[in-house]
N, C-alpha and C positions, 0 to 999 in steps of 0.2 A: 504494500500500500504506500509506503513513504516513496519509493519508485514512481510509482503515477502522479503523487502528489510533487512532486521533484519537477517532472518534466519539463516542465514549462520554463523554469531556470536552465535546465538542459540545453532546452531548444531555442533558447535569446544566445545564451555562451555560445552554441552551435554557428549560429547567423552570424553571429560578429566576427567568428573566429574565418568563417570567408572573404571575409574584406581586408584580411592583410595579407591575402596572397600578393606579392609582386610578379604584376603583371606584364614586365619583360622578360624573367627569367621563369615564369608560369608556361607565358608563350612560346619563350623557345623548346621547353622541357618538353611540352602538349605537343606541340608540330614536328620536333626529333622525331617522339612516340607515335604520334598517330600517324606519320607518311610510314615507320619500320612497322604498322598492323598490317598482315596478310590478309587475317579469315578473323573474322567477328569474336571468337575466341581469342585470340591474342588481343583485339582491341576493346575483353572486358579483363583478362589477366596484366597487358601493359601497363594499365594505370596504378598496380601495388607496384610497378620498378621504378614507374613515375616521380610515385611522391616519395618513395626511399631518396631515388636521386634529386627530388628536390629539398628536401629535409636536410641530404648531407651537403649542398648547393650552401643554403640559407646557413651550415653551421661553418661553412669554407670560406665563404667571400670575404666578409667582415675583417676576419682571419688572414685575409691576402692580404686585402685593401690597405690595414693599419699594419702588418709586418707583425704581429703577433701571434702568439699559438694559439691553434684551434681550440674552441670550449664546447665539448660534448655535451648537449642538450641531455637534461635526467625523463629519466622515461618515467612519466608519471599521468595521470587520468586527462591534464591538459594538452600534452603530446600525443595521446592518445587520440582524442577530439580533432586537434589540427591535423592528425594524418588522416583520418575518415574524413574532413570538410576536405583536404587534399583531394582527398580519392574520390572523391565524387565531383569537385572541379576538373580534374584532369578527365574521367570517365566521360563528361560531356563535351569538353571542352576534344580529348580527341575521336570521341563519335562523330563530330561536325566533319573534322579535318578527316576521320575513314569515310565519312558517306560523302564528302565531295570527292575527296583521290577514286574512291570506286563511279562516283559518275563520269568524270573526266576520265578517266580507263574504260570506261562502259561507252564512252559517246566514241572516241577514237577507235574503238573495236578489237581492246588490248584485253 
């Protein structure tokens, strides 16, 4: 019961925690991904190597950027949260990018 009653905190953390994707290195991670989906399996499997590789992206750059050592993000119920809103942005995000690559293969006759 305290689960149902919870939800609703759940799903505002849920919402918010999608709006700090960056949205250039979202995009290139998405369109790598989604142009290497062969068969619609791959492009519901590609999106968990997605947001791994965008997770360890977001814990590397900072890290490049200032010449300092990497800080290994603590796995905890809020990493948790931002890899599932991950994986479900990348999930749409390269569905769009395989159902265009398959139209434009499909209109060429490839």
């Amino acid at each position: 019961m305290e689960y149902i009653t919870s939800f609703p905190g759940y799903f505002v953390d849920f919402v918010q925690s999608l709006g700090t994707v960056q949205l250039i290195a979202g995009g290139v991670v998405a369109l790598f991904f989604g142009i290497a989906a062969a068969t619609i399996g791959s492009a519901i499997f590609l999106p968990v190597v997605a947001t791994i590789v965008y997770l360890a992206v977001e814990a590397v750059l900072p890290a490049l950027a200032s010449r300092a050592s990497v800080a290994v993000p603590v796995f905890d119920a809020a990493l948790l949260q931002r890899a599932v809103a991950l994986y479900i942005v990348f999930l749409v995000a390269m569905g769009v990018v395989f159902g265009v690559k398959k139209a434009i293969l499909g209109l060429s006759g490839k």
